[in-house]
KOLPAGU-463359 format. One record per residue (C-alpha): x, y, z; residue in three letters. Coordinates in Angstrom, 1 decimal, padded with zeros to 4 digits. Layout:
+--------+--------+--------+--------+
!      x !      y !      z ! residu !
+--------+--------+--------+--------+
!      X !      Y !      Z !    ALA !
...
+--------+--------+--------+--------+
***
This chain:
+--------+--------+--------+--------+
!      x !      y !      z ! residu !
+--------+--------+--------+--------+
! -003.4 !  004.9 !  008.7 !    UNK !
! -000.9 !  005.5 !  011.4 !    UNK !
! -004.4 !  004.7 !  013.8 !    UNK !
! -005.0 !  001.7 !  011.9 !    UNK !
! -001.6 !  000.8 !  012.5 !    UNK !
! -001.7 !  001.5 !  016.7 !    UNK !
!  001.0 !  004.7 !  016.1 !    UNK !
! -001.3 !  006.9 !  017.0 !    UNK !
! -004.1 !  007.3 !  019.9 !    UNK !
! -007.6 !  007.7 !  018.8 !    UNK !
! -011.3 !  007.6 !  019.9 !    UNK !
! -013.6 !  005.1 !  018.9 !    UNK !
! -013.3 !  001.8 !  017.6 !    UNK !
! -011.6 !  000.0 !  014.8 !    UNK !
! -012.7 ! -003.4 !  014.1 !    UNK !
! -010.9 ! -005.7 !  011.6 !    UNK !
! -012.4 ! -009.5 !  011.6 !    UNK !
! -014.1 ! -008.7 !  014.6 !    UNK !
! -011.6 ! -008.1 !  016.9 !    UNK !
! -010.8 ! -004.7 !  018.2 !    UNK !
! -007.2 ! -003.2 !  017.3 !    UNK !
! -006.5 ! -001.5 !  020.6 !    UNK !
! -006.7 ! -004.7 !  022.4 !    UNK !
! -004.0 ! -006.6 !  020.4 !    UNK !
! -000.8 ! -007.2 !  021.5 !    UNK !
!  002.3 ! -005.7 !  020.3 !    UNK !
!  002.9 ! -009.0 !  018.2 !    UNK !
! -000.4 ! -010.1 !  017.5 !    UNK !
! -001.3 ! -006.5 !  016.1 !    UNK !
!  002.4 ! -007.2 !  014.0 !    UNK !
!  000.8 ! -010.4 !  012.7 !    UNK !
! -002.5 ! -008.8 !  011.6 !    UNK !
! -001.5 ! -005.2 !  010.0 !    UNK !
!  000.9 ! -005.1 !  007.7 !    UNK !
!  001.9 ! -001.3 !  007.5 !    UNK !
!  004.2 !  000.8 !  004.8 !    UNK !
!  004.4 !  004.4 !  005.7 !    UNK !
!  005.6 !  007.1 !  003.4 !    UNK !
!  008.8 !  007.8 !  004.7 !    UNK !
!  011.5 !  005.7 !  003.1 !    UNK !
!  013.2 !  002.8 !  004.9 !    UNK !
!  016.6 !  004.3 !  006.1 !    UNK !
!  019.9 !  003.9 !  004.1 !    UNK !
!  021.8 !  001.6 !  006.5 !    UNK !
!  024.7 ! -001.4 !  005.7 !    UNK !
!  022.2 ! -003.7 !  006.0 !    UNK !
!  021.9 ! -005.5 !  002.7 !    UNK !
!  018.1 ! -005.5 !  001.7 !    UNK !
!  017.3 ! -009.2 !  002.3 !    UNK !
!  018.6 ! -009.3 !  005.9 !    UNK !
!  016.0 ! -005.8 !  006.0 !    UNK !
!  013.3 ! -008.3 !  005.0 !    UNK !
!  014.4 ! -010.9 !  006.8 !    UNK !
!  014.1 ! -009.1 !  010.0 !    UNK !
!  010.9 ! -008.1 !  009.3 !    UNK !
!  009.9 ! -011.5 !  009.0 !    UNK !
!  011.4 ! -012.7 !  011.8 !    UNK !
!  010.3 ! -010.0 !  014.2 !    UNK !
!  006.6 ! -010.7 !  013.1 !    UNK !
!  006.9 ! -014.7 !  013.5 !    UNK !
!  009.5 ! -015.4 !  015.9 !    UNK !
!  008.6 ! -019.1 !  015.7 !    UNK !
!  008.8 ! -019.6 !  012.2 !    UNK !
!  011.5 ! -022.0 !  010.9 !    UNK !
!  014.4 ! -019.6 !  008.5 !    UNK !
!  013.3 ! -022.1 !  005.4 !    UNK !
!  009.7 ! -021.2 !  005.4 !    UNK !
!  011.4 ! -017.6 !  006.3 !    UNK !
!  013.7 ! -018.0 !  003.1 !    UNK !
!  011.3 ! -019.3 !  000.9 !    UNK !
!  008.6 ! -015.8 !  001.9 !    UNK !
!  011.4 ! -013.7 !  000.6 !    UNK !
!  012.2 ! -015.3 ! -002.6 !    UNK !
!  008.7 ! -015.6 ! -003.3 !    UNK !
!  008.2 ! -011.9 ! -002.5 !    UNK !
!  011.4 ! -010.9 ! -004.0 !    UNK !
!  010.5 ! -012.4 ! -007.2 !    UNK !
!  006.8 ! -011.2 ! -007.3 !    UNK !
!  008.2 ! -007.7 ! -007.2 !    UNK !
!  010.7 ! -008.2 ! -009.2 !    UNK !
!  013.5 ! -007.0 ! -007.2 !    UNK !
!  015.7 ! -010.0 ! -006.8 !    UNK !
!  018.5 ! -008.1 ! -007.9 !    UNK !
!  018.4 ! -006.0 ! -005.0 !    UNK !
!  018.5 ! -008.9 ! -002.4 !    UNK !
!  022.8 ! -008.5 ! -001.5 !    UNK !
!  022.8 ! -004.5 ! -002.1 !    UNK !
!  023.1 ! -002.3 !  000.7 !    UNK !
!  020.4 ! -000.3 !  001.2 !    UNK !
!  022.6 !  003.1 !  001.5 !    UNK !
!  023.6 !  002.3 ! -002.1 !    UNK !
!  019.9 !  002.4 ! -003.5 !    UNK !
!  017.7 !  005.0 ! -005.0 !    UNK !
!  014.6 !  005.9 ! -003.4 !    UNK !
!  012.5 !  003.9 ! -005.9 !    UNK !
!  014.7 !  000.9 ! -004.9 !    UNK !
!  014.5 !  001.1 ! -001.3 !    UNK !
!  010.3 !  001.9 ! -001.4 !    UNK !
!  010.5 ! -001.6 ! -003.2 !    UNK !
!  012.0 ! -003.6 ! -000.2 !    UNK !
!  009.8 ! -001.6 !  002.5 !    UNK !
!  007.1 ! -003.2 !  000.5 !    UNK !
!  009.0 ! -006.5 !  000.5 !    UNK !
!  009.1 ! -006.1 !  004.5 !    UNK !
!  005.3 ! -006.0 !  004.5 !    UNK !
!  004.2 ! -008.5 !  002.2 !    UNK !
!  006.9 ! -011.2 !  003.6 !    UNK !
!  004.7 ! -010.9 !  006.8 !    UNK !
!  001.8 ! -011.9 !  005.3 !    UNK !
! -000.7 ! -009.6 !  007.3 !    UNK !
! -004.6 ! -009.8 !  006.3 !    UNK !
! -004.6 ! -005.9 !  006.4 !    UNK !
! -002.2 ! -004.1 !  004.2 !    UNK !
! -002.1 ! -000.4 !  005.1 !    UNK !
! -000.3 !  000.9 !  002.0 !    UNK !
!  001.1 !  005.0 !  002.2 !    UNK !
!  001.6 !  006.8 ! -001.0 !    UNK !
!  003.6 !  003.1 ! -002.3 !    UNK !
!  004.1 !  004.1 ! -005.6 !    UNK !
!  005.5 !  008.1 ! -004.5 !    UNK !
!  008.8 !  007.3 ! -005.3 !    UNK !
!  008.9 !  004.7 ! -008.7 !    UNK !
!  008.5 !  005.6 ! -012.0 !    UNK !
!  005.8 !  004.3 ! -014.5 !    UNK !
!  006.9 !  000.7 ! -014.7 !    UNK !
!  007.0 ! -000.1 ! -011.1 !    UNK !
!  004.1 !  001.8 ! -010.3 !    UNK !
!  001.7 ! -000.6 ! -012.1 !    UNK !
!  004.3 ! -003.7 ! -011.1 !    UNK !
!  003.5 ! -002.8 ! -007.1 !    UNK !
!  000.3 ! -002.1 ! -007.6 !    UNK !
! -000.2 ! -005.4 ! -009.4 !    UNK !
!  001.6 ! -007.4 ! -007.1 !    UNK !
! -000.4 ! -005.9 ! -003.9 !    UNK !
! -003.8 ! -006.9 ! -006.1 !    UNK !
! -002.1 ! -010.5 ! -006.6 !    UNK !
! -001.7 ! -010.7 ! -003.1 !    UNK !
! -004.9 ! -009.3 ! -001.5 !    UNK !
! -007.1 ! -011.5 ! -004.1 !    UNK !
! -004.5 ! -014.6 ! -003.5 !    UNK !
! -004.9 ! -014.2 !  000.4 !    UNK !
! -008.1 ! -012.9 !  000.6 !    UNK !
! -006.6 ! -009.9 !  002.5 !    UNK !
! -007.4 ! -006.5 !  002.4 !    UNK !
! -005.4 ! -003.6 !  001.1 !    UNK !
! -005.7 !  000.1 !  002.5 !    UNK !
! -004.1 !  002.5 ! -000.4 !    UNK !
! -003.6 !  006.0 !  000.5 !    UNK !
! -002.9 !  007.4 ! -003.2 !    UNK !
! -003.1 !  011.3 ! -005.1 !    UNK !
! -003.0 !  009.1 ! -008.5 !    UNK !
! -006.4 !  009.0 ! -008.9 !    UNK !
! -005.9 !  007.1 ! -012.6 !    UNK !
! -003.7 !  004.3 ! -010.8 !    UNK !
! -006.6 !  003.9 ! -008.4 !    UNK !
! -009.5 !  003.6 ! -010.8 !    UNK !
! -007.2 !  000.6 ! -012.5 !    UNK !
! -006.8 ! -001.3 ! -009.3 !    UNK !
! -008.9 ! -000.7 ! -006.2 !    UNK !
! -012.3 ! -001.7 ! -005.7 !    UNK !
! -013.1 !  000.6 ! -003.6 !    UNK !
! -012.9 !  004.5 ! -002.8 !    UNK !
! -012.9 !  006.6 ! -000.3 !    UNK !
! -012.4 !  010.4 ! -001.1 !    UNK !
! -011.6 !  013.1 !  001.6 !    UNK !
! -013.8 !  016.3 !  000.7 !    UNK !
! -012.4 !  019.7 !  001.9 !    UNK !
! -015.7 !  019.9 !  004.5 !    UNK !
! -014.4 !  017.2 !  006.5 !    UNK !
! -017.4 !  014.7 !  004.8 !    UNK !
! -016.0 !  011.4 !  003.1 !    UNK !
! -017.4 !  009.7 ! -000.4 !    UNK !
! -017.1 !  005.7 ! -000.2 !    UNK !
! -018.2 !  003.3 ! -003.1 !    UNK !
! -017.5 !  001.8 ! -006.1 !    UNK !
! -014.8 !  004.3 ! -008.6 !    UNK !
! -017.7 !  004.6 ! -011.1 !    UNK !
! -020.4 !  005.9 ! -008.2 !    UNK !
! -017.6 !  007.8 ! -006.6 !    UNK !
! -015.9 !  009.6 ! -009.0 !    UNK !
! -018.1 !  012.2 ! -011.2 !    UNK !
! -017.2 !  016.0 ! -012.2 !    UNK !
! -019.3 !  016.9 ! -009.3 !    UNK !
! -016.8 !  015.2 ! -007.0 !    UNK !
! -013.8 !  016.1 ! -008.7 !    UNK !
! -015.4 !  019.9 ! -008.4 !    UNK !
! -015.8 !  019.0 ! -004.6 !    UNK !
! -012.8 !  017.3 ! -003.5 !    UNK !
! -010.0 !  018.6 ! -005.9 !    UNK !
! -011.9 !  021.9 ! -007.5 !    UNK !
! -010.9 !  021.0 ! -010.7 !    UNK !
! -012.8 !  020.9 ! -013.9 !    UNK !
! -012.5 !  017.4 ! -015.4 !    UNK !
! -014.1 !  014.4 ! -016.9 !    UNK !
! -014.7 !  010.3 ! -016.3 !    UNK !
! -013.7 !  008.4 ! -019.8 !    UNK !
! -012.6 !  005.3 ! -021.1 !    UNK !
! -009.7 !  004.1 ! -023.2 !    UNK !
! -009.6 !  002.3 ! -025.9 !    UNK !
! -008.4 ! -000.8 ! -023.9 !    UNK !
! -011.6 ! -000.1 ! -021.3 !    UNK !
! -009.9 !  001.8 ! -018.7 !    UNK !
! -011.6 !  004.5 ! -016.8 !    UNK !
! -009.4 !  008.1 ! -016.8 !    UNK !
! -010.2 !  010.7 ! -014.9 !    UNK !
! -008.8 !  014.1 ! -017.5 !    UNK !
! -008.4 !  017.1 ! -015.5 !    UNK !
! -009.5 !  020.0 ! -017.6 !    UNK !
! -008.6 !  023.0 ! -015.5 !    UNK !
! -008.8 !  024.6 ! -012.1 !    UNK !
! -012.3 !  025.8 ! -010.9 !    UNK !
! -012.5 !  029.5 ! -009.9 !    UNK !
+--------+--------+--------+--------+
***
């Protein structure tokens, strides 16, 4: 992700809407990926709408504050967080301040959303309430969403896609149903376990016990 996101140097390509990532500038690249790594925003006195803010204004320089003002309360309210807007960052949890780093990448409005571990740090409830709002926003925007995520149950419930990392350096891309089987789980996680549904239709994936 930090590739995708033009921190760090790599070999190849990486093509997003047919344009090369390398040869974006600074801002454009700013305007297309939308990035939240898993390190936590930084306690600071900034309250956590002039955080967002920022962010908004550093991506689109030319954008008029309204339209910037308007973003945030859309964003703020889609997440459910606009309680947080005047609080100072260095007075919120960890859970709290994972919420406005997410703020700061869906108020740009990228078409690629390169997501970290975003739920690492909530409980339960805002778990499903980020992933929901990031599925609201791809599907609304027709964007794309890159979710880096050990909760493999959270992932069956709202990514179309997977892409597993086997031990042998070999990947496993496809649809959650083709992708995740015992034989997989064996392979990537060496675990014992099963693929069933719920009563409400959910797939789970029920870890049985270690292998070996």
């Amino acid at each position: 992700m930090k590739a995708l996101a033009g921190l760090l140097k790599y070999s190849g390509r990486i093509c997003f809407e047919q344009r090369e990532l390398s040869g974006l500038t600074n801002r454009e690249r700013m305007q297309t990926v939308g990035y939240l790594p898993q390190t936590l925003p930084q306690p600071t006195t900034l309250v956590a709408y002039e955080l967002v803010f920022s962010a908004c204004r550093a991506t689109w320089g030319g954008l008029p504050t309204g339209e910037i003002e308007q973003r945030i309360e859309t964003v703020f309210t889609q997440l459910g967080i606009n309680g947080l807007a005047l609080r100072k960052m260095q007075e919120l949890s960890g859970g709290q301040r994972q919420m406005v780093g997410l703020a700061q990448v869906l108020v740009r409005q990228a078409p690629l959303l390169l997501l970290d571990e975003p739920t690492s740090a909530l409980d339960l409830h805002w778990q499903l309430s980020v992933l929901q709002a990031v599925r609201d926003e791809t599907r609304q925007r027709q964007s794309v969403a890159l979710v880096a995520s050990h909760d493999l149950n959270l992932t069956l419930r709202f990514c179309d896609y997977l892409l597993i990392l086997l031990p042998d350096g070999t990947t496993r891309f496809g649809s959650p149903q083709d992708v995740l089987t015992p034989d997989y789980l064996r392979q990537a996680y060496q675990v014992e376990g099963r693929i069933e549904r719920c009563s409400r239709g959910h797939t789970l994936v029920l870890a049985d016990r270690p292998c070996g």
